[in-house]
N, C-alpha and C positions, 0 to 999 in steps of 0.2 A: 334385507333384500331377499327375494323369493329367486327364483332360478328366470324366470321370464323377466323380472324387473323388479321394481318396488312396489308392494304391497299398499293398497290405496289408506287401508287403516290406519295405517304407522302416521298417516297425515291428517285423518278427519276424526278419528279417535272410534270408528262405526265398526265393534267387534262382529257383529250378526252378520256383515255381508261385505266382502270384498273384493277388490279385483285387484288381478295382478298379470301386468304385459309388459311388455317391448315400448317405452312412451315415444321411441323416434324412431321412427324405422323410414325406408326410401319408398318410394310411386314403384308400381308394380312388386312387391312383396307380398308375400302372406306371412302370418304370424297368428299365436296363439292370445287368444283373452280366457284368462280362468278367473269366474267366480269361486270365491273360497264362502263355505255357508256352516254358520257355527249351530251347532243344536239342532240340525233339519230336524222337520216334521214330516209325520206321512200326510200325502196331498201336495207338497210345496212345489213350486215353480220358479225359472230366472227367467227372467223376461231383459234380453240385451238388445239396447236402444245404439244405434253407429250414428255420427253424423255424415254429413254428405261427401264424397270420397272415398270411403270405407264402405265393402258389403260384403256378406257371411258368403266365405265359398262353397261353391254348390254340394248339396247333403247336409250343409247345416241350418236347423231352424232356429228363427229369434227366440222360440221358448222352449227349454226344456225341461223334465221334472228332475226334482232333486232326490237323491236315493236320503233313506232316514237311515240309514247305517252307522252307529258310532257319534262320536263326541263334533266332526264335522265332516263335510263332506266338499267335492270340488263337481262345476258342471264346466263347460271348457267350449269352445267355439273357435273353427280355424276364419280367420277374417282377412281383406286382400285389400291392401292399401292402392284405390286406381289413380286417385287424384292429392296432387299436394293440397297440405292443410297445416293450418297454422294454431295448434292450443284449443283443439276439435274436442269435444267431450263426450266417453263412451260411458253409456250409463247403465247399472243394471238393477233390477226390479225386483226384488221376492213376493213373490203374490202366492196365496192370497195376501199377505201381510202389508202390504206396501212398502217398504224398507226399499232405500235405494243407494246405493253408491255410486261415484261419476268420479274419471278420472279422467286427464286430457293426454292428446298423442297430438305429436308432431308428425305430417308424412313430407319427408322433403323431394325434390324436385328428380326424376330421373336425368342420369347426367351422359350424353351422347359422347363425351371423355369417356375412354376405357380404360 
């Protein structure tokens, strides 16, 4: 486990590109998604795909560049859970390369009990 959650690799076996988040978190939350990117190159890009319910809070963009610094590197995205979902899948994209990893989140329902 990673400090946000489980690591997507440890389950698809996909060393080049990873994510690692919070997979259940509640309706109205924000929480962190980090790509983890083994071997950047200079040029490289993550492209993160949300499905519907989930959108990047403002200041963040779907793509950002990867730094080629060292053995890997992490790009990171604060994301805002609006709407419950149920095994939603967030996927994300190395471009140029096309390598993709996808991992799914649960957002559960806000609850008017406090």
């Amino acid at each position: 486990y990673y400090g946000l959650g489980g690591i997507s690799s440890t389950e698809s076996g996909n060393a080049g590109l990873s994510l690692a988040f919070n997979r259940s978190v509640k309706q109205g939350s924000s929480f962190w998604v980090v790509a983890l990117v083994l071997q950047p190159q200079a040029g490289q890009r993550v492209r993160l795909d949300l499905p519907s319910g989930l959108v990047l809070a403002p200041g963040n963009t779907a793509e950002q560049p990867v730094s080629d610094d060292g053995e890997f590197t992490q790009v990171s995205w604060l994301v805002e859970a609006r709407a419950p979902l149920s095994n939603g899948l967030v996927t994300a994209t190395l471009l140029p390369d096309g390598l993709t990893e996808t991992q799914s989140i649960t957002v559960h329902a806000a609850s008017i009990v406090h």
